[in-house]
N, C-alpha and C positions, 0 to 999 in steps of 0.2 A: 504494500500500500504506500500512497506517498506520503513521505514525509517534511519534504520541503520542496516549495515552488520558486523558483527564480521568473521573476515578471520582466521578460526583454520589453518592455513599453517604458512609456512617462506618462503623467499629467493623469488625468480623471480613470483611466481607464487601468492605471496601472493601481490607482488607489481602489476604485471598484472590486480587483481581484483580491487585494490583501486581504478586504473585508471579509470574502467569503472565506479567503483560505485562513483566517484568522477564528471565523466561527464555527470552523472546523476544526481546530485543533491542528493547523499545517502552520510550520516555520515559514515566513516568507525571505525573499531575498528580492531587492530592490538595485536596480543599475543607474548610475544619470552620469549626464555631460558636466563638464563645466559650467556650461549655462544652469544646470536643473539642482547644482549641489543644495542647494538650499530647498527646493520641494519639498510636496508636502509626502509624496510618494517614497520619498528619501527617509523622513524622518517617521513616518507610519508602518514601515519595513519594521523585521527584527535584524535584519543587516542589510549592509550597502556597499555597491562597488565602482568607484568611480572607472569608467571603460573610456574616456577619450572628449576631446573637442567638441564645441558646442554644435558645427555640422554635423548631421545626422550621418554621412558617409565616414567620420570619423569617429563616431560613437554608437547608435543605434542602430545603424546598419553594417556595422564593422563585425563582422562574423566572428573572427578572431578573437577580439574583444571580447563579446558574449561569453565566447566558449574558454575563455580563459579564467571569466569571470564566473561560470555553471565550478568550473575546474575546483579555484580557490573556496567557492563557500560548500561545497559536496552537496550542494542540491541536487537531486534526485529528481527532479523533473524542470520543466518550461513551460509556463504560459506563454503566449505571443501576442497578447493582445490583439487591436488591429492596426493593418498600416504598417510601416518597418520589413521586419521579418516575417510578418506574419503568414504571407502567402511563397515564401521561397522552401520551394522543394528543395534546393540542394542544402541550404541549414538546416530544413529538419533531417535530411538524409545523414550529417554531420551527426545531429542531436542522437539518430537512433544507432550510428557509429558507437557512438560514447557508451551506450547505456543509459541515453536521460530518456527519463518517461517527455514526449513532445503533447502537451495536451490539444489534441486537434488531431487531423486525420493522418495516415499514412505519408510519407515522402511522393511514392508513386499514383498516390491517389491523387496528391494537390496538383504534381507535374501535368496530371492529366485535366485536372478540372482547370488550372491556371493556364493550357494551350485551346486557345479559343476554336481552332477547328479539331483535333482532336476530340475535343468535349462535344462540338457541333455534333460529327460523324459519331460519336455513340448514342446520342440525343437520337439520332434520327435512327439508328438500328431499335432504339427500342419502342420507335413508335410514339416520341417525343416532340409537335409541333414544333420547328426551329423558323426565325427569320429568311426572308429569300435573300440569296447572295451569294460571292465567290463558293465555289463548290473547293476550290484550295486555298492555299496561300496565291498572292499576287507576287509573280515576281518584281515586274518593276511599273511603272507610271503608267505604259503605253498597254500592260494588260489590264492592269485598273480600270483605265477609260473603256476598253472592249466591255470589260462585264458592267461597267456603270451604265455605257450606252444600250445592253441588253435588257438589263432590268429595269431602266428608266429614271432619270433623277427626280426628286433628290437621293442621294445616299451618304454613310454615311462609311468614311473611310478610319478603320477600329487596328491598333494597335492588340496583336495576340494576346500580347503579356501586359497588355494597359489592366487598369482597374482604376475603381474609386472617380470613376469620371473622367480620368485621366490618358493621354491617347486615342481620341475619338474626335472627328475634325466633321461637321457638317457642308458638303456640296451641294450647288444647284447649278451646275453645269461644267462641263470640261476643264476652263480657265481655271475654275476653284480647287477642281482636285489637282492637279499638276499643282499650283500654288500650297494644296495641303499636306503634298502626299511625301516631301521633305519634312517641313513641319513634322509628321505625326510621328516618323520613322526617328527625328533626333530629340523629340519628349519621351519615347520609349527608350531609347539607349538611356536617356540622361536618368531616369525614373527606374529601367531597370535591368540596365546593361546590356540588352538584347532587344531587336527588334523583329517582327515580321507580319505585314498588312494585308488586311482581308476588308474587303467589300462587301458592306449590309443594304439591304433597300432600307430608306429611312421614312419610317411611318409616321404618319402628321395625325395629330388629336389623340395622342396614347395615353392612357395611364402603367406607371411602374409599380406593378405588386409583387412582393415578392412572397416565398414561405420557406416561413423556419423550419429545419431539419433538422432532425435524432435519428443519430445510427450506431447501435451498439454493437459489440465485437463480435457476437456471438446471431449474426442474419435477421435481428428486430429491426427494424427502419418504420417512423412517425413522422410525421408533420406537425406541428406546434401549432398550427393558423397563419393565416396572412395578416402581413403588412401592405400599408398603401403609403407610399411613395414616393406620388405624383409632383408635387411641388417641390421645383429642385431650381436651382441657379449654378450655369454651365456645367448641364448631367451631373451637378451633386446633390446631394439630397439635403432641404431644408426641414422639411415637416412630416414627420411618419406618422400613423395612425394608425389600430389595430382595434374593429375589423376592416376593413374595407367595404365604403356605403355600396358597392356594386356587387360584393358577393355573399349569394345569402347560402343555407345549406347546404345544397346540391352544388351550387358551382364549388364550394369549398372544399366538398367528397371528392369533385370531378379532377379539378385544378393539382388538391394536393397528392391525389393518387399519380398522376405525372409527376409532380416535383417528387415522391417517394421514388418512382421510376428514375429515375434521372440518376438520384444517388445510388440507389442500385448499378444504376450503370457504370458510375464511375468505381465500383468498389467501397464509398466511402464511409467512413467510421468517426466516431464526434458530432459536434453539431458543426452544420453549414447551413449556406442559403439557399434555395434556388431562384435563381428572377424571373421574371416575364413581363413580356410588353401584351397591353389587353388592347384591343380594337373596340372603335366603337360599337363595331355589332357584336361584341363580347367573343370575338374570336381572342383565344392566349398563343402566346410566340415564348416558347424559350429561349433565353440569351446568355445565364451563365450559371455557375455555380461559383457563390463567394465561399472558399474555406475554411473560414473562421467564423470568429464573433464578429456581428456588427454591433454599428455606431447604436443602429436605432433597438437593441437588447433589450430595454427595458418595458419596451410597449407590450411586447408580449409576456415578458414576466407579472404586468399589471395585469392580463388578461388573464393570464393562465395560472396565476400561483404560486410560480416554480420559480427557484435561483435557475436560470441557466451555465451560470458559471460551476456549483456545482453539479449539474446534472452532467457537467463537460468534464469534471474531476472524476465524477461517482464511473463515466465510461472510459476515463484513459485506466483507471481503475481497475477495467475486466470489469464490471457489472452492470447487470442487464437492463435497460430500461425498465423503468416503476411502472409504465403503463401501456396500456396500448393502444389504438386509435380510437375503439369506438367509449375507452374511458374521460377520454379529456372534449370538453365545449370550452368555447372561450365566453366569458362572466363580462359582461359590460363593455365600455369603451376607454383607449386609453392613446392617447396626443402625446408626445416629442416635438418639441421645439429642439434646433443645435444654434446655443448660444454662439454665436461666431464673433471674432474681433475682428468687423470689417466695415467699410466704408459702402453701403448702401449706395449709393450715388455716383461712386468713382470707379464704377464696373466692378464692386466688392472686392473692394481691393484689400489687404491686409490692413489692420490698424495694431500697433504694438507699444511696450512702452510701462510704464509705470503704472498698474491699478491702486489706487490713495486709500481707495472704500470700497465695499461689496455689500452687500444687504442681501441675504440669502434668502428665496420664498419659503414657505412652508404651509403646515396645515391638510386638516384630511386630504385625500385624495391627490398629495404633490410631492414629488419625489425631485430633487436635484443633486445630480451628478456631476461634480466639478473637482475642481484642484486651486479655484480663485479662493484668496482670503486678501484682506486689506490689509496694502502693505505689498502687495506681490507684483511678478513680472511678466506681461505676456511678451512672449520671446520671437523674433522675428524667424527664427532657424527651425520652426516647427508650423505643424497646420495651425490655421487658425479655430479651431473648435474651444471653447472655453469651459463649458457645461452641457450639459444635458437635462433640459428643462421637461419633465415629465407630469401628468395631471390623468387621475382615474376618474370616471364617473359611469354612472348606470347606464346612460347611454353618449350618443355625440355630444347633444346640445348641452349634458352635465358639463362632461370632462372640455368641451370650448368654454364655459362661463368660469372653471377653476383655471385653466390655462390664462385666460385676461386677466383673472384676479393677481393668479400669481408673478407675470409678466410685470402687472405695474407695480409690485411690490420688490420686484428683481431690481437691484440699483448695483452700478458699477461704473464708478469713476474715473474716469484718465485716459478710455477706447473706447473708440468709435462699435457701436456692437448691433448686431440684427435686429435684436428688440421692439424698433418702434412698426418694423417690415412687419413681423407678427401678429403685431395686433391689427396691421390693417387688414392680412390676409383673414387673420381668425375671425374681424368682425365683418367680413363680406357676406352679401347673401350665395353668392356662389359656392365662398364655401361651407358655409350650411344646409346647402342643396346637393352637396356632394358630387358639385359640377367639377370633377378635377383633372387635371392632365398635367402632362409633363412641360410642354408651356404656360401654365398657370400664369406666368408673373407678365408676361406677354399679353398674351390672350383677352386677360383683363384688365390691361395697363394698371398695374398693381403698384409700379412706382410712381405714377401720374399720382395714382389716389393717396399714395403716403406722402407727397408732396402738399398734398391739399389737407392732410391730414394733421399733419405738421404746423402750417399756416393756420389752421384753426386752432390747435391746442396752442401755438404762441399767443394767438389775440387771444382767446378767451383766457390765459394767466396773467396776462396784460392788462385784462380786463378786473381781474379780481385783486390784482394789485392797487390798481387804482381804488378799487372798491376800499380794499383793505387800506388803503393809506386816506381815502377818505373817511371812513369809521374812527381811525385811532384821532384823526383832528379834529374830527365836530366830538368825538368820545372825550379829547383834551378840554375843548370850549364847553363842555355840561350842558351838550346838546341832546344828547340819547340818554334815551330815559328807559333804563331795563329792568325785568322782575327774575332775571335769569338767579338762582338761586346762587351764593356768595360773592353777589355782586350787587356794589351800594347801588340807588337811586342818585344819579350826581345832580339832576335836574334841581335846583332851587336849593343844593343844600351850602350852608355860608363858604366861605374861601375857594370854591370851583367855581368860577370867574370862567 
């Protein structure tokens, strides 16, 4: 059994793990940069190893490092978090080298699910809807354009070993791919050493749902339910929510019986994801399997009950899933916000820097995931995710009225942060209509309305200012005459002139 976890991550997610592996009775061991020596993941560890420079190529993604650092503290196993290491076969291939328990799937499993045709070509053996497009790799620009111009543009030219939004360039005509198709090929080297491009037809009006995966060692494979999404700013994902307003029972049986299939396919073992792009006539398209934990983890633990992190422990474990498909319904509704430190207006551009203050939400039905406390640093050398702002309720319209409550109670000083974006999207009617797609913020000029949104909460504080500074002078002059309980009567009484 494990007894101590080494967490190759930083920041919210690497605290998230300690927690569970702490309530479990597992040793943890904590890694950071330069930058991070002071974290909060550092000092909530039972031990810590500094691996290298505040670039991520020098520390987090520095294999050696890692594994020098699994070495020195005799950790017994690896969490990966997400992002990093998380999805590299050839670490975990090192990890099972060694002897470390790798909490997550196989080496050959990820190689397989992280080579996007690969993964395609068994998708399709098993009877698995896949997107239309490149039947292989492209080798170079000139057969790009043959398959673009076959299936018709737009399309979307996708990095193999891209992920996280990353590596994926949208065309509407010849000019643009030629123009993307460097591009995509030197953000996958840069991201992740390796390149090679394939051609998707790119579908207009989609929603992004994906569903959670359980697969224990021993031939059980579940689905957890789906997640939606939809709302994302450049293919990343801003706002997840679980269940999805478009799937009710049957499509859920239908849907996650493929994503079970899928992982089957690939062999896999742990928890993963599988994605899909939905059509508006509710046709589903497979597009990948994520390896690991994702960002948006928590929606479905609010749904479903359950720690994922360790149902991820309980199967690196050897032990069999607690349940099986027809035991678990999802219980209510549950909203993700991703806190990000960015500039809304300047094409969400990173904002970093010094946080003064934080004011953390709380209260029934809110869970927040961070690593911010006042006083701290958001660091230019890593993503921008800050927290994970989460809210339960019975159903949508609950858990949206807990999410704006908790949103205006959220305060952080010093960066520019997604926060006021949220509230415009959350109080839309569309998205209370469960109008949602992958262009969301487009579609419904969602920055137009936060502009205008903005402009109104300035006057109207402008407005109460004035109020208020008109109050406290006629209140000076023994103008206002109140019965408000431990407050005199100033009206007429002697020396308040």
């Amino acid at each position: 059994m494990i007894q101590k976890v080494l967490i190759a991550n930083r920041g919210e997610i690497a605290l998230r793990v300690i927690r569970t592996c702490h309530a479990l009775g597992i040793k943890t061991v904590a890694v950071y940069s330069d930058e991070d020596r002071n974290s909060m993941h550092v000092r909530h560890a039972d031990e810590a190893y500094h691996i290298g420079a505040a670039a991520p190529t020098s520390s987090y993604l520095n294999q050696e490092n890692v594994m020098d650092a699994l070495a020195a503290s005799g950790a017994d196993a690896l969490h990966p978090g997400y992002g990093f290491l998380s999805e590299n076969s050839d670490f975990v291939a090192k990890c099972e080298s060694a002897k470390i328990t790798f909490i997550g799937p196989t080496s050959e499993s990820m190689a397989l699910c992280g080579d996007k045709m690969r993964c395609k070509a068994a998708m399709e053996e098993a009877g698995v809807p896949t997107v239309p497009g490149s039947p292989d790799l492209v080798k170079d620009v000139s057969e790009a354009l043959d398959i673009a111009n076959q299936i018709g543009y737009p399309v979307l030219l996708k990095s193999v070993y891209g992920g996280g939004g990353r590596g994926i360039r949208l065309c509407a005509n010849d000019s643009e791919l030629q123009e993307n198709f460097e591009a995509v090929t030197g953000e996958s080297l840069a991201a992740f050493g390796k390149s090679a491009i394939l051609v998707e037809k790119f579908l207009e009006k989609i929603r992004h749902i994906e569903f959670q995966l359980a697969c224990d060692q021993h031939g059980h494979a579940a689905h957890i339910f789906e997640r939606e999404c939809s709302i994302q700013r450049r293919n990343q994902k801003l706002i997840e929510m679980s269940p999805s307003p478009v799937v009710d029972a049957k499509i859920r049986a239908d849907i996650g019986e493929l994503a079970v299939k899928a992982a089957v396919a690939t062999g896999y073992t742990n928890l993963g994801t599988a994605e899909f792009l939905r059509l508006d006539d509710g046709q589903f398209y497979f597009i990948e399997i994520n390896a690991r934990l994702q960002v948006e983890h928590p929606v479905t633990e609010l749904v479903s009950g359950m720690d994922l992190v360790k149902l991820q422990i309980d199967i690196a474990n050897g032990e069999e899933l607690p349940f099986s498909q027809s035991d678990i319904t999802p219980n209510g509704c549950a909203i993700e916000c991703r806190i990000n430190a960015e500039d809304t207006f300047a094409d969400f551009a990173p904002s970093t820097g010094h946080v003064s203050h934080v004011e953390i939400p709380a209260g029934p039905g809110v869970r927040c995931d961070t690593y911010l406390h006042s006083d701290c640093m958001v660091s230019p050398y890593y993503d921008s995710l800050m927290a994970k702002l989460c809210t339960w309720g019975r159903d949508q319209p609950e858990s949206t009225r807990r999410m704006l409550a908790a949103l205006e109670d959220f305060e952080i000083h010093g960066v520019e942060t997604s926060i006021p974006l949220y509230k415009t999207i959350l109080r839309s009617d569309e998205f209370a209509r469960g109008e949602l797609s992958t262009d969301f913020l487009k579609r419904y000029s969602m920055l137009d309305r936060l502009k205008n949104d903005i402009a109104k909460d300035t006057a109207s504080r402008k407005d109460a200012a004035l109020a208020a500074a008109l109050f406290h002078s006629e209140h000076l002059r023994g103008l206002v005459h109140t019965d408000r309980v431990g407050v005199s009567r100033w009206r007429g009484r002697p020396g308040h002139q």
